[in-house]
PyMOL CGO cylinders between C-alpha atoms (Angstrom):
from pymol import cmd
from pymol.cgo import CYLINDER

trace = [
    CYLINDER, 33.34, -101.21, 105.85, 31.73, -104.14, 104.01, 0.3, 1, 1, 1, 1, 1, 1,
    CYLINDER, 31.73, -104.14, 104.01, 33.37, -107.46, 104.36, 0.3, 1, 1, 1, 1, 1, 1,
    CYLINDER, 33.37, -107.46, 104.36, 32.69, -110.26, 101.44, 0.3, 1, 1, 1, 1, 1, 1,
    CYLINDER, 32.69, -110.26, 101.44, 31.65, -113.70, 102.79, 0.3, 1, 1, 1, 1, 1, 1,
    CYLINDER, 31.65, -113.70, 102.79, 33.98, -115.27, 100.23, 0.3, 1, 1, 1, 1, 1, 1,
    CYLINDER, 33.98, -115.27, 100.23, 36.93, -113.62, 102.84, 0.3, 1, 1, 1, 1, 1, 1,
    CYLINDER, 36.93, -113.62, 102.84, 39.10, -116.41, 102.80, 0.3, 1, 1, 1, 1, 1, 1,
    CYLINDER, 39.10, -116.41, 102.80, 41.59, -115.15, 105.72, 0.3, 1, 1, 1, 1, 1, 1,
    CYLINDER, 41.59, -115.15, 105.72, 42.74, -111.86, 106.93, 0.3, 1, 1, 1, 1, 1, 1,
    CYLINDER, 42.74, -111.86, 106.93, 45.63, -110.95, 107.96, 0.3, 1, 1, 1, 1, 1, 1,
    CYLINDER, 45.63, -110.95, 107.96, 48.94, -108.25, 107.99, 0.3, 1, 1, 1, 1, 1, 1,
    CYLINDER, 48.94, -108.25, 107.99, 51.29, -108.22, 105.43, 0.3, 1, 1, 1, 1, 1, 1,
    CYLINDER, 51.29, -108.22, 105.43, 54.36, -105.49, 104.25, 0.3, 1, 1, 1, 1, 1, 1,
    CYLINDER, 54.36, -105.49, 104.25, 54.94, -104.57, 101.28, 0.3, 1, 1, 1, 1, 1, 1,
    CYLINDER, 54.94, -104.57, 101.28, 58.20, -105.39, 99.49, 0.3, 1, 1, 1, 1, 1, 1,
    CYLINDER, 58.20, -105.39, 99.49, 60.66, -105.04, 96.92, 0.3, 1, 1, 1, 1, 1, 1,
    CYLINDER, 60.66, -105.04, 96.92, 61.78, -108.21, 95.75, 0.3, 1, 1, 1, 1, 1, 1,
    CYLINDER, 61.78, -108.21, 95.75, 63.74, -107.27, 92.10, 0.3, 1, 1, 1, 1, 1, 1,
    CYLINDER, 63.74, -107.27, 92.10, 61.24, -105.97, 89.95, 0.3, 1, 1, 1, 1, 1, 1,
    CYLINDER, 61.24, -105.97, 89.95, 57.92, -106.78, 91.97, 0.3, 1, 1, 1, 1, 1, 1,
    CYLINDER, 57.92, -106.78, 91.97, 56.61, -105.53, 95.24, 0.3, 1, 1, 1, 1, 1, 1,
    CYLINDER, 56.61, -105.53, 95.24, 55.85, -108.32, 97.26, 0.3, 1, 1, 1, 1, 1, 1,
    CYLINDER, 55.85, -108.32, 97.26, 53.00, -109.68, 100.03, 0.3, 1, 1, 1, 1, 1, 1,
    CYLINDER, 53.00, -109.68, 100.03, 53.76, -112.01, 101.81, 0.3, 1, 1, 1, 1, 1, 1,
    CYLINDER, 53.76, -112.01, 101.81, 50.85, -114.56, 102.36, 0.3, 1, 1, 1, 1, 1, 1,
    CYLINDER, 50.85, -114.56, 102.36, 51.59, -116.02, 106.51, 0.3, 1, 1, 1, 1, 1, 1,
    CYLINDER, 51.59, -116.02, 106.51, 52.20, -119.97, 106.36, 0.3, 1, 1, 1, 1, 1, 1,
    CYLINDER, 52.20, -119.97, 106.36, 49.65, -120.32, 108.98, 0.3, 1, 1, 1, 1, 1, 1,
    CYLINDER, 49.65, -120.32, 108.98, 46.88, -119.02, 106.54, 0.3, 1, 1, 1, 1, 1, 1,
    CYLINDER, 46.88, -119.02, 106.54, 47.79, -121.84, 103.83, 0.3, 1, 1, 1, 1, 1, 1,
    CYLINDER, 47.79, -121.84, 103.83, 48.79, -124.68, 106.73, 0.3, 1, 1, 1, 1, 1, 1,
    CYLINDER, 48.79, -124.68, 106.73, 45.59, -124.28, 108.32, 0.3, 1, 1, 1, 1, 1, 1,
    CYLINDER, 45.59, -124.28, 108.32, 43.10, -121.91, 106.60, 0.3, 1, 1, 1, 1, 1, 1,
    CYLINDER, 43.10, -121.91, 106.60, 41.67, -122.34, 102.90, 0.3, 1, 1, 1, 1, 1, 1,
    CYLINDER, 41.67, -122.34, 102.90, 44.60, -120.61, 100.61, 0.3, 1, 1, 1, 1, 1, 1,
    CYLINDER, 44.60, -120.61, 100.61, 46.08, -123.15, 98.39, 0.3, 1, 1, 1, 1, 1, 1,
    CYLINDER, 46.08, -123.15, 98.39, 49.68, -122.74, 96.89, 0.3, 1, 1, 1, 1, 1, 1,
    CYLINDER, 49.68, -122.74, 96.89, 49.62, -122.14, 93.00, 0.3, 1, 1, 1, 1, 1, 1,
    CYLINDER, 49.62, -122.14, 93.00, 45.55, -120.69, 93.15, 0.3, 1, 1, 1, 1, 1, 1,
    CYLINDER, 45.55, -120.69, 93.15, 44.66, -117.03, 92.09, 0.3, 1, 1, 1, 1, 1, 1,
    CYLINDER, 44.66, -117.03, 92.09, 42.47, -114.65, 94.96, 0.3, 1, 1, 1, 1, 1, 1,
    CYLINDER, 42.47, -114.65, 94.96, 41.14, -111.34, 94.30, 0.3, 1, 1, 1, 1, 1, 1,
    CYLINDER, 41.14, -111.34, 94.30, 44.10, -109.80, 97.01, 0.3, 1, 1, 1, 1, 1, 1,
    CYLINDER, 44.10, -109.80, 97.01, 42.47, -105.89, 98.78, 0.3, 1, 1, 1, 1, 1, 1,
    CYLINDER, 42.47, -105.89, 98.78, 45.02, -104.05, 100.38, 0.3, 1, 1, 1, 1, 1, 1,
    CYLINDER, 45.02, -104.05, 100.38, 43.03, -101.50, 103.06, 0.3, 1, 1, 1, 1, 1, 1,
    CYLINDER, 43.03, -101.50, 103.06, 45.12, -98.22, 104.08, 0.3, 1, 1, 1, 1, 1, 1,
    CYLINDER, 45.12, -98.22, 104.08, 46.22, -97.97, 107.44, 0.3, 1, 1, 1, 1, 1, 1,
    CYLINDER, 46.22, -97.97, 107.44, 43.84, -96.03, 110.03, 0.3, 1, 1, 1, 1, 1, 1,
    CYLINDER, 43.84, -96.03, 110.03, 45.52, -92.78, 111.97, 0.3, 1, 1, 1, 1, 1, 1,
    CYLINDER, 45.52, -92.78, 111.97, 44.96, -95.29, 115.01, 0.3, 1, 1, 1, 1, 1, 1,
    CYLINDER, 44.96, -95.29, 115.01, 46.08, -98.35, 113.84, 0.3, 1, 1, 1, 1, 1, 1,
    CYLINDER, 46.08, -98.35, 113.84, 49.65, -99.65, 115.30, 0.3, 1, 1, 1, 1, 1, 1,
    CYLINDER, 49.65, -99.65, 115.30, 52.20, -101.00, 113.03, 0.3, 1, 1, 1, 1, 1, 1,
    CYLINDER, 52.20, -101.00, 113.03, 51.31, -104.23, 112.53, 0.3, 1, 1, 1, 1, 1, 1,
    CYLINDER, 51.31, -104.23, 112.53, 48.25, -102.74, 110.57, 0.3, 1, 1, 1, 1, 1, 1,
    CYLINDER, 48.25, -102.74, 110.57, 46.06, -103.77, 113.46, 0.3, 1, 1, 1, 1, 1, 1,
    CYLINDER, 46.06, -103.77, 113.46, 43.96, -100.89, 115.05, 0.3, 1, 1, 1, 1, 1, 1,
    CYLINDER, 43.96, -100.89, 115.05, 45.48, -99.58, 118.78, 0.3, 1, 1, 1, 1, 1, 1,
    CYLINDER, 45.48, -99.58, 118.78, 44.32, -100.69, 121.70, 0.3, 1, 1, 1, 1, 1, 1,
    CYLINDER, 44.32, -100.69, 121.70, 44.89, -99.96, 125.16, 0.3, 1, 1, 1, 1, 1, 1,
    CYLINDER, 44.89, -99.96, 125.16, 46.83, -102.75, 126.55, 0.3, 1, 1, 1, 1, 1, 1,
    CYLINDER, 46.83, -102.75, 126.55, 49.07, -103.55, 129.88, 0.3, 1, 1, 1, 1, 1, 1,
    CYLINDER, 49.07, -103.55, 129.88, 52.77, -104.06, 129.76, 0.3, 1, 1, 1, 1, 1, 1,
    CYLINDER, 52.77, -104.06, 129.76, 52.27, -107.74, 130.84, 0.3, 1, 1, 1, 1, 1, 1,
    CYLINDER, 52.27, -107.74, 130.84, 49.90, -108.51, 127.69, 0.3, 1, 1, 1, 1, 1, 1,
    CYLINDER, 49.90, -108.51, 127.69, 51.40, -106.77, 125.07, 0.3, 1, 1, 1, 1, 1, 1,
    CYLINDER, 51.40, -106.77, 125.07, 54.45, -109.37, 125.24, 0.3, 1, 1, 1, 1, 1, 1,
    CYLINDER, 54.45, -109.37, 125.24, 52.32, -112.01, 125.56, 0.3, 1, 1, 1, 1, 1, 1,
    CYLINDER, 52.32, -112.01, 125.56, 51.44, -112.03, 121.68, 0.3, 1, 1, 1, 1, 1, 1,
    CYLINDER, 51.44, -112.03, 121.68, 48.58, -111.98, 119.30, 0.3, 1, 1, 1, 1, 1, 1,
    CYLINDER, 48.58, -111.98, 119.30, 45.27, -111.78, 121.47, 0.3, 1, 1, 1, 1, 1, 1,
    CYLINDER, 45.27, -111.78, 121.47, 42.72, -114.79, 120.56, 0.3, 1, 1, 1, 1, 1, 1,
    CYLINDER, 42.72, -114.79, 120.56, 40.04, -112.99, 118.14, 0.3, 1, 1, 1, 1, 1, 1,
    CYLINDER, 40.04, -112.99, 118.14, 37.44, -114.11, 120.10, 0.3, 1, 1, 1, 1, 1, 1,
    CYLINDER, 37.44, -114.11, 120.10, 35.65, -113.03, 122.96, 0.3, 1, 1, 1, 1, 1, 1,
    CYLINDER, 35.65, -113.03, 122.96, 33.80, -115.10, 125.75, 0.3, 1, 1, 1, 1, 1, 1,
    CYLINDER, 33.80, -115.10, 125.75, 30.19, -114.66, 125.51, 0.3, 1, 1, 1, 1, 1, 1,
    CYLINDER, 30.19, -114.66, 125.51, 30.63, -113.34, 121.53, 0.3, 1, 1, 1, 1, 1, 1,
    CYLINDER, 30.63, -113.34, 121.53, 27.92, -114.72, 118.97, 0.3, 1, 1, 1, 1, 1, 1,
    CYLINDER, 27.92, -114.72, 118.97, 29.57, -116.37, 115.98, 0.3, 1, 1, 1, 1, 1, 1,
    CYLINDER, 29.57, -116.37, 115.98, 28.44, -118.00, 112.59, 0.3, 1, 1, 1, 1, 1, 1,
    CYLINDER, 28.44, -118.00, 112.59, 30.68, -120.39, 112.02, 0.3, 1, 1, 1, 1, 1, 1,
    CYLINDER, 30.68, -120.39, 112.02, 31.78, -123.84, 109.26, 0.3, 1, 1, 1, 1, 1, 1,
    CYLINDER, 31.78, -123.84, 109.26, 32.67, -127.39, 110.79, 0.3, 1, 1, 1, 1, 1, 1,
    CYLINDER, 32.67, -127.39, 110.79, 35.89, -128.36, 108.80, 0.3, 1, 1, 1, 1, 1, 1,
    CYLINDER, 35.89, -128.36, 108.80, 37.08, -130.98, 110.16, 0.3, 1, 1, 1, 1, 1, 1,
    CYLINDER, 37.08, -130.98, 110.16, 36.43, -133.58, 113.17, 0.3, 1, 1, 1, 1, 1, 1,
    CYLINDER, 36.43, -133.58, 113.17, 39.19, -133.41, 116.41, 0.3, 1, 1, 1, 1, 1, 1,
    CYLINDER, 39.19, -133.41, 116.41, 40.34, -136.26, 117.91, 0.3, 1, 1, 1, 1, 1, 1,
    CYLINDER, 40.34, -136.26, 117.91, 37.44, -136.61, 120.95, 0.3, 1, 1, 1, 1, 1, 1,
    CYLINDER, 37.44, -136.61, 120.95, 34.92, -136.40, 117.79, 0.3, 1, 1, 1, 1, 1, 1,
    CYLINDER, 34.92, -136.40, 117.79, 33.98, -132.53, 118.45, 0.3, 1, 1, 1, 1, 1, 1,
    CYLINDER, 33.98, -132.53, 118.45, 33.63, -130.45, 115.77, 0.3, 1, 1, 1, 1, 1, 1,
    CYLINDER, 33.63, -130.45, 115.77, 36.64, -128.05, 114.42, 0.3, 1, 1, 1, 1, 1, 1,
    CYLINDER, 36.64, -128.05, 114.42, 36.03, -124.46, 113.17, 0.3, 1, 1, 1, 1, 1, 1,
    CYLINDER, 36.03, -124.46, 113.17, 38.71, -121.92, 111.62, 0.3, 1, 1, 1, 1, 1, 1,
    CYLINDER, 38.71, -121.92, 111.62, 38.47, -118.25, 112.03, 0.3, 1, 1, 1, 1, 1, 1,
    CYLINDER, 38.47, -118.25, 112.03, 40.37, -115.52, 111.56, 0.3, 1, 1, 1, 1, 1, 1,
    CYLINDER, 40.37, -115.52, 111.56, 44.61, -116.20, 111.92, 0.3, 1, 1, 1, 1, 1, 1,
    CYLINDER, 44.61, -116.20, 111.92, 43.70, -120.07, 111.78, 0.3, 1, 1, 1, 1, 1, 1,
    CYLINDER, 43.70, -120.07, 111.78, 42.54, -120.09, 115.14, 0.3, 1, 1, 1, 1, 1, 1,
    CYLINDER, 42.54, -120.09, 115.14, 40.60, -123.08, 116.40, 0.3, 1, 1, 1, 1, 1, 1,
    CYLINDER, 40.60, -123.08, 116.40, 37.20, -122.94, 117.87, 0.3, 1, 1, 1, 1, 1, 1,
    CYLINDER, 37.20, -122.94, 117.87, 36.03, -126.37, 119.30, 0.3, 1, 1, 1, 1, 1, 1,
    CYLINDER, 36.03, -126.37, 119.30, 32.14, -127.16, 118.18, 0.3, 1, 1, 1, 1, 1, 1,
    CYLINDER, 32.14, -127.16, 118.18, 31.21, -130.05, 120.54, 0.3, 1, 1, 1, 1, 1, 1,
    CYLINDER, 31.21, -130.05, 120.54, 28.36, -132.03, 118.58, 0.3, 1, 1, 1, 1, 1, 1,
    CYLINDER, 28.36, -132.03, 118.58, 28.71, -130.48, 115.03, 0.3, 1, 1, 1, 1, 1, 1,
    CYLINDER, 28.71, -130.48, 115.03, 29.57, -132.34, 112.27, 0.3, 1, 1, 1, 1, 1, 1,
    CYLINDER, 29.57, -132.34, 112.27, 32.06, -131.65, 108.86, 0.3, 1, 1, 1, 1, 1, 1,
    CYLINDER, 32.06, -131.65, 108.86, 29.82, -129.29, 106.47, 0.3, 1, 1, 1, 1, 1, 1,
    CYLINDER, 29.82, -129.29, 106.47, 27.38, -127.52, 109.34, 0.3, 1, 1, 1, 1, 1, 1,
    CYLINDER, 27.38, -127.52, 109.34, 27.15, -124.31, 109.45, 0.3, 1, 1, 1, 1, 1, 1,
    CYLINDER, 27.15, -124.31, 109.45, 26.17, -123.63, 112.84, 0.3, 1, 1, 1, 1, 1, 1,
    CYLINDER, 26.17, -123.63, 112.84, 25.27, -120.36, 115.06, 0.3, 1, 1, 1, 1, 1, 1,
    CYLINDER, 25.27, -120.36, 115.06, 27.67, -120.77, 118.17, 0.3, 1, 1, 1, 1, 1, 1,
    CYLINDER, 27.67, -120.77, 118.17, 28.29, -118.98, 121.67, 0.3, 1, 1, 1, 1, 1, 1,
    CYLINDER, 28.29, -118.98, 121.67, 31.93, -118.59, 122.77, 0.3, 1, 1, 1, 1, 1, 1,
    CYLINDER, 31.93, -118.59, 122.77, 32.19, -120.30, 126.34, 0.3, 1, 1, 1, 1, 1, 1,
    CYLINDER, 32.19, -120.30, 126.34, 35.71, -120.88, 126.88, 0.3, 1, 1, 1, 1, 1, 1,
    CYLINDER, 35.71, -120.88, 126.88, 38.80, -118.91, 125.29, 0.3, 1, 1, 1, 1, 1, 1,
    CYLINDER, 38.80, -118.91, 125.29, 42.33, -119.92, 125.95, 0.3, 1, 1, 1, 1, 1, 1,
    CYLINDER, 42.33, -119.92, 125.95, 45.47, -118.65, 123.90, 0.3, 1, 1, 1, 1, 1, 1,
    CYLINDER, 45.47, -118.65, 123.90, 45.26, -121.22, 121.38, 0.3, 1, 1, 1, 1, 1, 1,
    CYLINDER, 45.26, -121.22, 121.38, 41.69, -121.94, 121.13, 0.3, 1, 1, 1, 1, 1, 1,
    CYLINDER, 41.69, -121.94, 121.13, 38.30, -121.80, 122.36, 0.3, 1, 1, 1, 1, 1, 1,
    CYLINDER, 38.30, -121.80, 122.36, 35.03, -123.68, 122.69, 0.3, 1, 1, 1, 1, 1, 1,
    CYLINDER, 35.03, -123.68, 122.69, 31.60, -122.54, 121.10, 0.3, 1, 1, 1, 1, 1, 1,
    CYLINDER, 31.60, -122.54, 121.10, 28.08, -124.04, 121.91, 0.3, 1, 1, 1, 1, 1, 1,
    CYLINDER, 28.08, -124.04, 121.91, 26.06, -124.88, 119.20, 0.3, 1, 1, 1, 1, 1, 1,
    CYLINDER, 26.06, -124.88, 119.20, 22.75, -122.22, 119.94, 0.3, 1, 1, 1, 1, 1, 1,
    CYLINDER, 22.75, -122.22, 119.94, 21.28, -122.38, 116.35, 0.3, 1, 1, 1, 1, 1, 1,
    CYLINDER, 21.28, -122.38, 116.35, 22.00, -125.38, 114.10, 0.3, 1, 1, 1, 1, 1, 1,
    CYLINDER, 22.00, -125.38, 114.10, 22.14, -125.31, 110.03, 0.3, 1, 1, 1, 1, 1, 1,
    CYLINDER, 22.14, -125.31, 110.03, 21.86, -121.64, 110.53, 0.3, 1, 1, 1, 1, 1, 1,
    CYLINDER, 21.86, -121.64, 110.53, 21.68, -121.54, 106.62, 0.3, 1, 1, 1, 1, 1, 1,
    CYLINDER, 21.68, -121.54, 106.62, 18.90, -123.21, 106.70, 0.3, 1, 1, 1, 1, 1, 1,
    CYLINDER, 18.90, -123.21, 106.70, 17.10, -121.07, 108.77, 0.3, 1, 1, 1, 1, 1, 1,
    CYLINDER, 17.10, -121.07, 108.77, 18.02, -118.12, 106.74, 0.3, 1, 1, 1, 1, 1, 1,
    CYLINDER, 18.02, -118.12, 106.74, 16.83, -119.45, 103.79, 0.3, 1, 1, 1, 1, 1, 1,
    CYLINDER, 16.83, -119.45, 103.79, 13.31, -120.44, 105.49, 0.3, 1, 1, 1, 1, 1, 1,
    CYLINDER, 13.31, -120.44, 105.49, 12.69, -116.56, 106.44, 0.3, 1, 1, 1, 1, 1, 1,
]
cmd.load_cgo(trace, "trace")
């Protein structure tokens, strides 16, 4: 499958009834801290289920009692290769990426606006840290 890079979020959503419309739901957390703004139109793609996919929409995987209570799994891996946009600046002056479900990768040394190639070197449940291995990675794409 072919995903657009004008993908704004993604996320899983039911669909409901709600008097003479069905409904999806659109998670706070995607408008809070992603780039959906209340009263815009998106282009919305709904993508069928997969025979292995749990109920959430998400696809199975194998899992141990202990973590499958412990939530939503970060959706990032150490280690994992990542193109990624500075939005904003923390509060120790790192830079502050968004990915998928609004969660935060730390960019130490990036600034607002870069677009940088990054290396996942620390995951916790909350967020991670990436390394800045390529910067204005657009740049460099438009060069070749």
């Amino acid at each position: 499958m072919e995903i657009s890079d004008k993908l704004l979020c993604l996320f899983n959503a039911e669909v409901t009834v709600s008097d003479d419309e069905y409904v999806v739901r659109v998670p706070t957390s995607e408008v809070e801290n992603g780039s959906v703004e209340p009263g815009d139109v998106y282009r919305v793609a709904l993508i069928e289920r997969g025979d292995g996919d749990d109920e959430s929409g998400a696809p199975a995987t194998e899992s141990s009692p202990s973590t499958a209570s412990e939530g939503p799994q970060p959706p990032v891996e150490e280690g994992e290769i990542r193109y990624v946009e500075v939005e904003d600046i923390g509060k120790q002056g790192d830079g502050i990426a968004r990915v998928e479900r609004g969660y935060v990768i730390i960019v130490p040394g990036a600034d607002v606006g870069e677009r940088v190639k990054i290396e996942i070197t620390e995951v916790k449940s909350n967020f991670a840290v990436g390394e800045v291995i390529d910067e204005d990675a657009d740049d460099a794409d438009a060069e070749e």
